[in-house]
N, C-alpha and C positions, 0 to 999 in steps of 0.2 A: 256168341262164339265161345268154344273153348278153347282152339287154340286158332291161334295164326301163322302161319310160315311161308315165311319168302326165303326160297332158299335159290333161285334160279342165278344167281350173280356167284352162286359157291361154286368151285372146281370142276366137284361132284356130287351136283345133288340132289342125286338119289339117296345114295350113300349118309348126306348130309341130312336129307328128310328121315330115313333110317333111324339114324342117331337121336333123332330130335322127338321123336315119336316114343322111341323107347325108353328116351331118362323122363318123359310125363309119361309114360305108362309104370315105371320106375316108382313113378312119387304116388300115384294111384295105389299101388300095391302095398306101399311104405304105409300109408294110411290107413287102411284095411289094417294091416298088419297090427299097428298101434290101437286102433279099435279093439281088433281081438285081445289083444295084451290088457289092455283095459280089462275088458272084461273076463279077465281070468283064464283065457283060453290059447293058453302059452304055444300050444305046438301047434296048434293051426299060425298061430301069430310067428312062430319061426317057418313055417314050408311060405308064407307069402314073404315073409324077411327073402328068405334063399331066392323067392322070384325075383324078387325086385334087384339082389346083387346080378341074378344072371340077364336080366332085361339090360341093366347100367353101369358092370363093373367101374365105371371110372369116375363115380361118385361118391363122396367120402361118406354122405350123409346115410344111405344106403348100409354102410358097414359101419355108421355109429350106432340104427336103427336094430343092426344084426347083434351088434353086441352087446345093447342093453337085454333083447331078449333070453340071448345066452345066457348073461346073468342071473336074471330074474328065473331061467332054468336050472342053477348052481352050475354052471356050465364054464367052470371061471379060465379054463385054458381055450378055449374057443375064443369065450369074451375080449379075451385080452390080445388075440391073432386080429381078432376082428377091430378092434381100436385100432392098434396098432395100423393095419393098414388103410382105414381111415385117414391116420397118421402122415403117412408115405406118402397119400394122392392127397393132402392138404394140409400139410404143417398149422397151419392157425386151426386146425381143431383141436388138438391137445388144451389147448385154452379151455376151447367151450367145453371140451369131456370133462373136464376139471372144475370147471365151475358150475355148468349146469346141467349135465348128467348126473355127475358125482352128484349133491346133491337130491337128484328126483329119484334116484336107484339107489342112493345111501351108500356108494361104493366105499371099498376100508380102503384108509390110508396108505397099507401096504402094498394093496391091489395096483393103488393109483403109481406109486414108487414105479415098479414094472413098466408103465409104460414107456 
């Protein structure tokens, strides 16, 4: 199986199945994406980033995924929209951008200040 959902006990759950489909389709994209980025292939690795924000906006992970792309594309006023709201939809990621981002994407000091 890959996924399971019981959603019939939700309010609305169509809606609910909706939802639940699109933040795993979300994380499918997310992945692709980092593959690409891996491999060097920045702007393919941002059009599947922008998928996966518009498949799940209300996942932070989605818009930390966005912004290290950004990054990695000198992109640093975007990068820092996209933490940030990261930010917004989950305060305890500031944490992790700071310890384990900053680190894997070598973010400056100054950068990190900003957020």
């Amino acid at each position: 199986r890959y996924i399971e959902l019981r959603v019939e006990d939700h309010v609305t759950p169509i809606r609910e199945l909706k939802r639940l489909l699109d933040m795993k389709y979300a994380y499918i994209l997310m992945g692709r994406s980092r593959r690409k980025a891996e491999e060097g292939c920045l702007e393919e690795a941002l059009s599947l980033a922008e998928e996966a924000v518009a498949r799940s906006p209300g996942l932070d992970s989605v818009y930390l995924n966005l912004g290290g792309i950004y990054y990695r594309l000198g992109d640093r006023a975007s990068a820092l929209e996209a933490y940030r709201e990261a930010i917004r939809i989950n305060p305890m990621a500031r944490g992790y951008l700071k310890r384990v981002i900053a680190q894997s994407l070598g973010l400056e000091e100054e950068f990190l200040r900003r957020l």
